[in-house]
N, C-alpha and C positions, 0 to 999 in steps of 0.2 A: 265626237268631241275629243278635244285632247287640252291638257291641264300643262299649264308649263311655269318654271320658277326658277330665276338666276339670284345671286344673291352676293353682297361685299361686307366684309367680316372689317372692320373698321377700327380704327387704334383704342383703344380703354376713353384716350385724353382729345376723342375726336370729339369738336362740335357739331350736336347733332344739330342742329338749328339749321346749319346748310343742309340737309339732308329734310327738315321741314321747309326749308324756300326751294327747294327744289320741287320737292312732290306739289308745293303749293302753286308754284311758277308750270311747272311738267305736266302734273296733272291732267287740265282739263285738252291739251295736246290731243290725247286719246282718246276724248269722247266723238263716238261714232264711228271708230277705225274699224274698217271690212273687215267680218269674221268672226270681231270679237266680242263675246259674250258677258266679259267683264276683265278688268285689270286691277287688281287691289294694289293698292301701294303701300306696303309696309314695314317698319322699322323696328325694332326693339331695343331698346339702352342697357345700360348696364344701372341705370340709376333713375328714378322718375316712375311716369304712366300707372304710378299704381299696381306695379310689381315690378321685380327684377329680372333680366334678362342674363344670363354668360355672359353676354359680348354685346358689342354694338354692332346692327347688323341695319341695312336697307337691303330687302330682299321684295319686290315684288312677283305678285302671283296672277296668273293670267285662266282664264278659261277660253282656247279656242271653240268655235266651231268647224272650223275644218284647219288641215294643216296650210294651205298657203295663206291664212293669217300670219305665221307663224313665222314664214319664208316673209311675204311683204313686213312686218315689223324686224327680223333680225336685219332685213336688208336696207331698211331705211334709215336716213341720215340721223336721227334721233338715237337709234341704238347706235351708232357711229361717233356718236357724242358721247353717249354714256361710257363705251368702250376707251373712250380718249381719256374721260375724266375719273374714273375709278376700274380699269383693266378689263382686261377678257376675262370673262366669266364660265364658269363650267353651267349648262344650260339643263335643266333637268326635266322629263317631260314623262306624263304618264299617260296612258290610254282610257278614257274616263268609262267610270264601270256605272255610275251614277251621278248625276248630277240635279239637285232641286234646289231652286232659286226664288225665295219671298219678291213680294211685291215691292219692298221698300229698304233695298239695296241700300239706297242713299245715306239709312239712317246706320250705317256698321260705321263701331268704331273700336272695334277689334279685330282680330283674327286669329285662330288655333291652323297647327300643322304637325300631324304626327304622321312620320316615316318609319312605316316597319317592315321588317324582312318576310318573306314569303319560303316558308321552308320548301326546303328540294323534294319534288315529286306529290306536292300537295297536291287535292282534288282543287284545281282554280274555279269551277261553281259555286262548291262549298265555302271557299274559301271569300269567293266575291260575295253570295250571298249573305255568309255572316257579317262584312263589312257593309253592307249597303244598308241591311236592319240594325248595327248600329247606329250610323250616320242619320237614320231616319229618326231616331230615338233621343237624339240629340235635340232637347227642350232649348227653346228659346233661339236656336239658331237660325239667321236671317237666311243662311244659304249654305249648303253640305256640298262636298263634290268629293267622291270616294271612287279613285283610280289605281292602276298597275304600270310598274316598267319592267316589261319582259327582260330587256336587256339585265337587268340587275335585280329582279328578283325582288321588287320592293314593293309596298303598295302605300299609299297616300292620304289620309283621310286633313282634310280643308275644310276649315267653318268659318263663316263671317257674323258677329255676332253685335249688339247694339249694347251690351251691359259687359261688363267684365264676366268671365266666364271661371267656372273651376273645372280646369283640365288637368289630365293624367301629367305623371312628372315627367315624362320625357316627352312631351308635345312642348313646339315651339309657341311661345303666347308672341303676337305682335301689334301694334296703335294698329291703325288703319289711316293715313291721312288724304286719301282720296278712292272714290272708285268710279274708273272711268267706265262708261253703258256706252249701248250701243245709240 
């Protein structure tokens, strides 16, 4: 599996509402696309949802099952759309060390993303194993998926959660306003 997430950093004074008709119009587009195991769609503001956000952001979050999911969605006319209407995006993708997914996806109406660095020459077992028993350990979460990007040294921990969550301070908190299943 491979975990992937682009994301648009949006003006302070942007209405986010188009960015809720969007997910709500876009959304269900993606239900049943080959490969893919789930697509969150998610935003954070700077004002609202029941906490505060830095920035206004529409970042969705994907879980492949193999990469030419990955290739048929960057390829197709919808990310051609997206690309038109809020820029080329830096694409981020990690190698999934775990992934466990509840039965009832439908009912997330959050999401957690913490991106942390993987220090140079670290034992990567060690290092995935202690991330995977965190992820595991993680109460109440509807769905964990804790990955790595070789290229940059980072690794990923992703939660989809049904209550507002209390996360570390440098995890991204974001709504959820749809997830597209297979």
């Amino acid at each position: 599996m491979i975990a992937m997430q682009y994301g648009f950093t949006l003006p302070a004074d942007y209405d986010m509402g188009i960015i809720d008709r969007r997910i709500r119009d876009k959304g269900p587009l993606l239900d049943g696309f080959p490969r893919l195991r789930f697509k969150a769609y998610l935003a954070a503001r700077k004002e609202g949802d029941g906490f505060i956000s830095t920035e206004n952001l529409y970042a969705p979050f994907y879980l492949w099952d193999e990469p030419e999911g990955i290739d048929a969605f960057l390829s197709s006319p919808g990310f051609t759309a997206l690309t038109r209407d809020f820029g080329w995006p830096n694409v981020q993708t990690w190698l999934v060390w775990q992934a466990e997914l509840g039965a009832d996806l439908k009912a997330t109406r959050y999401a957690s993303r913490e991106i942390t660095p993987i220090a140079p020459y670290s034992n990567l077992s060690d290092t995935r194993d202690a991330a995977v028993a965190e992820a595991r350990s993680r109460t109440g979460a509807l769905a964990t998926v804790v990955g790595f990007d070789p290229t940059g040294w980072k690794q990923v921990r992703f939660s989809l959660w049904a209550e507002l969550p209390e996360i570390a301070e440098e995890a991204q908190l974001y709504t959820v306003g749809h997830i597209a299943l297979p």
